[in-house]
N, C-alpha and C positions, 0 to 999 in steps of 0.2 A: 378313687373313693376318698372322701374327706373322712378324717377322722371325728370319731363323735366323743363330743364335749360332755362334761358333767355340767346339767342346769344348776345353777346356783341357787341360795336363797336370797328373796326380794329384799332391797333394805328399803324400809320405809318411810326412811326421808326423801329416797330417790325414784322408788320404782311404785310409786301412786299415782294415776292421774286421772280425774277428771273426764269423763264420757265429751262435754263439748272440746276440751282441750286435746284429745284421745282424734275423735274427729277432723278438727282442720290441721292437726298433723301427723297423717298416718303415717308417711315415710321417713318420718323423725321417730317414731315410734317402735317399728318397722326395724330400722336401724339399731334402735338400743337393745333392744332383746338379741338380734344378729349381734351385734358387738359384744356385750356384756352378760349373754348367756345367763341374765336375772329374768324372769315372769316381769311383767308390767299389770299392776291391777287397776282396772279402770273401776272407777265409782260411777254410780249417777246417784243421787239425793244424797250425798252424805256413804252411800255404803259400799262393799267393796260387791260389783254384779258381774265381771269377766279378768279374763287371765288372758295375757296375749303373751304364746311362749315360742319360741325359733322353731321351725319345722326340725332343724335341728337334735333338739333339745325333745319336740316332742316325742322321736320315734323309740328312743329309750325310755322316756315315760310308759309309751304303750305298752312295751314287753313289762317292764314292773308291776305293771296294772292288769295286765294277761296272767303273769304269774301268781301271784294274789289272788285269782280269780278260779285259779287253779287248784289254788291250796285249799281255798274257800269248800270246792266243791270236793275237794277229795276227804277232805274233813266230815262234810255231810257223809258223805257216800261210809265213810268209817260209823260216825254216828248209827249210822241206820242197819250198821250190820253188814255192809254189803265189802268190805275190806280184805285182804289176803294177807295171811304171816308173810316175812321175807323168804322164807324157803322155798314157798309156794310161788309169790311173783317171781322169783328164782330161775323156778323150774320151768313155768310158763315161757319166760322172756329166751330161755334158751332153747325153747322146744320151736319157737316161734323162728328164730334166729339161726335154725340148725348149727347150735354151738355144743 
């Protein structure tokens, strides 16, 4: 199992490019994200429209983006009333766990 890297932040003199240029060189592209663990932003007219990140790099992204997603909805679920003291999830989690 390969160790997994921290994605880096893009630097934007380097890691900008161009939709046609993004194109006739994918595997030059391909490579810098594998190598340098920075996002690549492809622009078309002028603006930045895709992110090209390591398979790598992406599957820690996901879990950040799962957990956020998480908190998100456990936040609601408190909002709305529907929440438990810690003593309470507590008692549950060990009733559940026969602890």
């Amino acid at each position: 199992m390969q160790p997994r890297t921290t994605s880096r932040r893009p630097r934007l003199t380097e890691d900008i490019i161009p939709f046609s240029e993004y194109r006739n060189n994918l595997a030059a592209c391909f490579a810098h994200v594998n190598e340098t663990h920075r996002p690549l932003i492809v622009t078309r007219k002028g603006r930045a429209d895709a992110v090209l990140v390591s398979a790598v790099d992406f599957e820690p992204l996901m879990d950040v983006f799962l957990l956020a997603d998480t908190v998100r909805k456990s936040r609601k679920e408190i909002a709305d009333g529907n929440g438990v003291n810690h003593e309470t999830a507590m008692q549950q989690f060990r009733e559940r766990h026969g602890i």
